[in-house]
C-alpha positions as CSV (number, residue, x, y, z in Angstrom):
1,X,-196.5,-91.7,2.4
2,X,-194.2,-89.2,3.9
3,X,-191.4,-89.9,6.4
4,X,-193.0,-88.9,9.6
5,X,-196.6,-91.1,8.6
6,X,-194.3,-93.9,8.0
7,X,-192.0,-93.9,11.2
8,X,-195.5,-93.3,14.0
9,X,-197.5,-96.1,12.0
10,X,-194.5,-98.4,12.0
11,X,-195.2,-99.7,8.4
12,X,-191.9,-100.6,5.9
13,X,-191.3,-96.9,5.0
14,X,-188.5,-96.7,7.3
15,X,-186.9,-99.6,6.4
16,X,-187.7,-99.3,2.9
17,X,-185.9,-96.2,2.7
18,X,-182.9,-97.6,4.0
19,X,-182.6,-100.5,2.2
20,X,-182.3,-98.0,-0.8
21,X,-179.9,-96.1,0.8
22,X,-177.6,-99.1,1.2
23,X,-178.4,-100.3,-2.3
24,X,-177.0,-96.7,-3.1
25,X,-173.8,-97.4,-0.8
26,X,-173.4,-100.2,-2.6
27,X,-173.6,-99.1,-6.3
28,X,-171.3,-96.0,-5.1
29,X,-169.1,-98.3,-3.8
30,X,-169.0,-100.6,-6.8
31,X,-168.7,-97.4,-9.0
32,X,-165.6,-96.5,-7.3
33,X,-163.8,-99.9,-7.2
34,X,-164.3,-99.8,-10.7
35,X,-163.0,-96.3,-11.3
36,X,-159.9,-97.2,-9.1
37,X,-159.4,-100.1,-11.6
38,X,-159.7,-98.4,-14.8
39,X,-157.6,-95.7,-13.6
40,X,-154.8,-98.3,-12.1
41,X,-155.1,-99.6,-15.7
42,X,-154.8,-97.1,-17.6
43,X,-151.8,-96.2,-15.0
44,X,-149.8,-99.2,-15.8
45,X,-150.8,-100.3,-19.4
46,X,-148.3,-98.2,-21.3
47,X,-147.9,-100.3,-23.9
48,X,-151.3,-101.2,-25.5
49,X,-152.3,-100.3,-28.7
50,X,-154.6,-97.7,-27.5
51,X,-151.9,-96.1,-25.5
52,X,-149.2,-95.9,-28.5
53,X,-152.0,-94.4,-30.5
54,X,-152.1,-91.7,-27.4
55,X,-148.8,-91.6,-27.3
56,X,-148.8,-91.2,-31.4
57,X,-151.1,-88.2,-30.9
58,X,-149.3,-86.6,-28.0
59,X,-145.4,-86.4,-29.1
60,X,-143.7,-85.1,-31.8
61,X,-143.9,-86.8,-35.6
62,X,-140.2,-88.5,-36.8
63,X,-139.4,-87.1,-39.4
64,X,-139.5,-90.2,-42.4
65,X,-137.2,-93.0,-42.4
66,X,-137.1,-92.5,-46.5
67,X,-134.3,-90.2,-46.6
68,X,-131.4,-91.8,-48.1
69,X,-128.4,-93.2,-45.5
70,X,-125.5,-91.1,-45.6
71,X,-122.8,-93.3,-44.7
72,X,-121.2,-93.0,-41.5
73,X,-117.4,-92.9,-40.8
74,X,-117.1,-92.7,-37.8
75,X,-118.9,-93.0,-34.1
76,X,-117.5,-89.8,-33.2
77,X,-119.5,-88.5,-35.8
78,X,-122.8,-89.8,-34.6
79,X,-124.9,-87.6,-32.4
80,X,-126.6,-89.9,-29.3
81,X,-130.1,-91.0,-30.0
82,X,-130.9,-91.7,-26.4
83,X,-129.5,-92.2,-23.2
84,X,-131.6,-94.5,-21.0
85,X,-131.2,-96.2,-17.3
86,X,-130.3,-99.8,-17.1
87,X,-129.1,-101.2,-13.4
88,X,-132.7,-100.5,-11.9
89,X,-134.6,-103.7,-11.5
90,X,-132.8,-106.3,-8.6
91,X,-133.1,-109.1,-11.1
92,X,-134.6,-109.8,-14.6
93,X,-137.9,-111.4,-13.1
94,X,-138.7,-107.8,-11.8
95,X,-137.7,-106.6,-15.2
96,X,-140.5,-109.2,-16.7
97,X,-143.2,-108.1,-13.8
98,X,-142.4,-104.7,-15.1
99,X,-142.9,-105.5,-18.7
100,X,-146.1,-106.9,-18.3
101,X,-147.8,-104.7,-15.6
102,X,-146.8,-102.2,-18.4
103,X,-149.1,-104.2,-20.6
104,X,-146.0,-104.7,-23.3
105,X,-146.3,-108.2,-25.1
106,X,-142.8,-110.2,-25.1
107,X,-142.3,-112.8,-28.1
108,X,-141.6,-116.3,-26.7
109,X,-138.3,-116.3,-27.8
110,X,-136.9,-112.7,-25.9
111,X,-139.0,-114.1,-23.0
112,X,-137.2,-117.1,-23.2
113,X,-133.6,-115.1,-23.4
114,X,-134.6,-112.8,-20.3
115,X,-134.8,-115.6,-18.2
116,X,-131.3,-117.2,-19.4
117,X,-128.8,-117.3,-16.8
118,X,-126.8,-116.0,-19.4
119,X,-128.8,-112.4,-19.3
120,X,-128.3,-110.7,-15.9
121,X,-129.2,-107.1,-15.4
122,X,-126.6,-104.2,-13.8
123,X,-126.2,-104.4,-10.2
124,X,-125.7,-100.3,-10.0
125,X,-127.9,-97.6,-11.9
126,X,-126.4,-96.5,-14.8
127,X,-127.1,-94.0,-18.1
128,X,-126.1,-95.8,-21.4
129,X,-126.4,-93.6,-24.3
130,X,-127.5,-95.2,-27.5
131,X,-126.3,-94.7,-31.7
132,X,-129.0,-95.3,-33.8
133,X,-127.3,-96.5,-37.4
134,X,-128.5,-98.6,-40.0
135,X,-126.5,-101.1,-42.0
136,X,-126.9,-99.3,-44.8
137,X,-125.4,-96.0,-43.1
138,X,-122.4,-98.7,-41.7
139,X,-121.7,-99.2,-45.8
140,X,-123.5,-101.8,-47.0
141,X,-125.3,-101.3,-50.3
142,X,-127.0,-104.7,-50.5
143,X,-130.6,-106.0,-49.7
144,X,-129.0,-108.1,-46.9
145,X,-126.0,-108.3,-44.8
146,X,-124.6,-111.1,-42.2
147,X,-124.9,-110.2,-39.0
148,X,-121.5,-110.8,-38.3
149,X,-120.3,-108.3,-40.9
150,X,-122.5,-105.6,-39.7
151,X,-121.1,-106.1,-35.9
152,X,-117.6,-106.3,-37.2
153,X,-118.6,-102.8,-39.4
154,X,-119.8,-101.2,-36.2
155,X,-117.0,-102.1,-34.4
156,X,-114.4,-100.7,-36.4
157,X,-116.1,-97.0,-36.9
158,X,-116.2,-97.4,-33.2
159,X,-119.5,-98.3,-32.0
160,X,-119.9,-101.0,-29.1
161,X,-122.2,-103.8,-28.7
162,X,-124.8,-102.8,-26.2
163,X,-125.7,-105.3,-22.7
164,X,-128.8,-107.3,-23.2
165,X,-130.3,-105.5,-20.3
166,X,-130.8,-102.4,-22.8
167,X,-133.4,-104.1,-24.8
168,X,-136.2,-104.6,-21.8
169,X,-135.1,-100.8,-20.6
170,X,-135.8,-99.5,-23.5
171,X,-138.9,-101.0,-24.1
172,X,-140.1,-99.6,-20.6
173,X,-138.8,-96.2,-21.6
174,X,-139.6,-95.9,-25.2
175,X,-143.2,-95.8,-25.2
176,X,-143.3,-92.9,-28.0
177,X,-141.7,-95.2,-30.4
178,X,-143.1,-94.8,-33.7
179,X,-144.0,-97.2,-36.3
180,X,-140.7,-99.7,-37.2
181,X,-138.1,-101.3,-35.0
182,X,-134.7,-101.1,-33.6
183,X,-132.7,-104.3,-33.4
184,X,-130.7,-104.0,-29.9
185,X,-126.4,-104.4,-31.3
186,X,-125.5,-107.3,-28.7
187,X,-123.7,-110.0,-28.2
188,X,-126.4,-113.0,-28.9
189,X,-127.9,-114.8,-26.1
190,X,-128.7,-119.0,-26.6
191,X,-132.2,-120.1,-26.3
192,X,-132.2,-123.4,-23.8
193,X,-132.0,-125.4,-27.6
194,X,-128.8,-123.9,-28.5
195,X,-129.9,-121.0,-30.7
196,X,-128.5,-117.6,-30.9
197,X,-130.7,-114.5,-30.4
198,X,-130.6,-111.1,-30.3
199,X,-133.4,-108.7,-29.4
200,X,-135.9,-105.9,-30.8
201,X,-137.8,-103.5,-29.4
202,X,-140.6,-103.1,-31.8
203,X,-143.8,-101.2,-33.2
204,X,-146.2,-103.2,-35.1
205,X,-149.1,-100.9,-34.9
206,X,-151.1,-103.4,-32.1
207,X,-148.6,-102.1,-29.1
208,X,-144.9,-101.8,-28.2
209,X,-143.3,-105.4,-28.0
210,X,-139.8,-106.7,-27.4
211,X,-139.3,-109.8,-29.7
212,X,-136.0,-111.8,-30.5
213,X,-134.7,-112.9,-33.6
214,X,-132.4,-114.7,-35.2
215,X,-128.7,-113.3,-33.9
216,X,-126.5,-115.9,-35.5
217,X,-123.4,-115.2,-37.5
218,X,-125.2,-116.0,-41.0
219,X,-128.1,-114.5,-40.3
220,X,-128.9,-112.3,-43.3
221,X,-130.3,-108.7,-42.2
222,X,-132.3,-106.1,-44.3
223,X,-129.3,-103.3,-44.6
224,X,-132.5,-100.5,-44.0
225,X,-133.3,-102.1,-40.5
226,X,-131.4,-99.9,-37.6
227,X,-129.7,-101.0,-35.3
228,X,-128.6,-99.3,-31.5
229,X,-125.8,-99.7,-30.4
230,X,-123.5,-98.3,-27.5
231,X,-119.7,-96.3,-27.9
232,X,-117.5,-98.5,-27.7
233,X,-115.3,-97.8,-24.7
234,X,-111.9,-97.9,-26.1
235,X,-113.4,-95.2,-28.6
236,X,-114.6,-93.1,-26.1
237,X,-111.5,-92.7,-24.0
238,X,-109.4,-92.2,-27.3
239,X,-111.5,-89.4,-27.9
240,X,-111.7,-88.1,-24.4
241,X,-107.4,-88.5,-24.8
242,X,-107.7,-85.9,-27.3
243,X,-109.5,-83.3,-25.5
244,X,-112.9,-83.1,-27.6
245,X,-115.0,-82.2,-24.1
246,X,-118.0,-83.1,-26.3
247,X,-117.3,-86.3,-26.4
248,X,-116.3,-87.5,-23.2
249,X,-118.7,-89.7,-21.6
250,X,-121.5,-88.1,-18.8
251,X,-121.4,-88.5,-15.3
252,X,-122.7,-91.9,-14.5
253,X,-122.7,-93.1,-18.0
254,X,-121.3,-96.7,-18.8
255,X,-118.3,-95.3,-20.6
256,X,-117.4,-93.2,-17.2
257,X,-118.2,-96.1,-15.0
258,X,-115.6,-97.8,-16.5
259,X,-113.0,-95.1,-16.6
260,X,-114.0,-94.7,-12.9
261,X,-113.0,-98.2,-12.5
């Protein structure tokens, strides 16, 4: 039946017609809602297994962890791994929100930790560069070390323990991280029972996660795992007393912050 037939006869070709169009409408209009929630997705998931293996596809191979350490002896002698931006988020419950609108899973301990009165978050943005060492590189020739040696290590070469705020950063702006993990060098946190943690930003192969672990004194640590940890700022000044330029701390940095103050 064509259109015109249909309309002068007054049968259901008229209305038939537009009941399709609206079922149309409607499928467009569920096609598009659905788009706008993939894409929203696939705009905030950074963190999911698929979007590490995207991420593993898109930058730049690490060269292998296998080489062996070459001892460090000195902070001044480590080039910065990253700088990142801590002082961003108004409190850590935003930092949380954006964790997990970032789709990165948090163990129950480091969520636990994050919301601690005892972990706060910095109240001004700020650029923290990080040293990447491992125990091994600090001298220790073991399987295991005690945490407490390995901090007291870092310390005298010159490194600084980092803010607990770092950990959380860097899990929102380390999404190329490869295969491993990076235990965060800072002062432990206590869980509501009393026990000492410290935290990891990790890559298991299922998606980026930030975990804690065990941060007391005894705690015995694999001298291969790798630690980040800040410059200690007593280190950098020394340094920036003797006139290396290349040392001195960047603008906005932590290091300059507290020169500043």
């Amino acid at each position: 039946m064509d259109r015109t037939a249909g309309k002068n006869s007054g049968y259901c070709a008229i209305p038939h017609r537009s009941i399709r169009r609206r079922s149309g409408d409607t499928f467009i209009v569920m096609l598009c809602t659905a788009c706008i929630v993939f894409f929203a997705s696939e705009a905030s998931a950074q963190c999911t297994a698929r979007d590490v293996l995207q991420n593993d596809l898109t930058f730049k191979a690490t060269p292998s962890a296998n080489t062996p350490p070459v001892p460090v002896k000195s902070a001044f002698a480590v080039p910065a791994w990253r700088t990142i931006t801590v002082g961003t988020f108004a409190n850590s419950f935003a930092l949380l929100n954006a964790l997990d609108a970032a789709g990165c899973s948090i163990g129950g301990s480091a969520e636990e930790i994050l919301a601690r009165p005892a972990f706060t978050v910095g109240t001004r943005k700020t650029n923290v560069e990080l040293f990447a060492v491992s125990a091994a590189e600090l001298g220790f020739q073991t399987g295991t070390a005690r945490l407490a040696d390995i901090y007291a290590r870092a310390q005298q070469l010159g490194f600084g323990l980092a803010a607990a705020e770092v950990a959380p950063q860097l899990r929102l702006q380390f999404l190329d991280q490869p295969m491993g993990e990076f235990l965060i060098g800072m002062e432990p946190i206590k869980t509501w029972k009393g026990e000492p943690v410290i935290l990891t930003v990790a890559n298991g192969g299922a998606g980026l996660v930030l975990i804690g672990r065990d941060g007391s004194a005894d705690a015995e640590i694999p001298v291969a795992s790798r630690f980040l940890f800040a410059r200690s700022n007593e280190a950098a000044l020394a340094k920036a007393v003797r006139g290396d330029r290349s040392a001195r701390p960047s603008p906005g940095s932590e290091t300059e912050r507290v020169r500043a103050d």
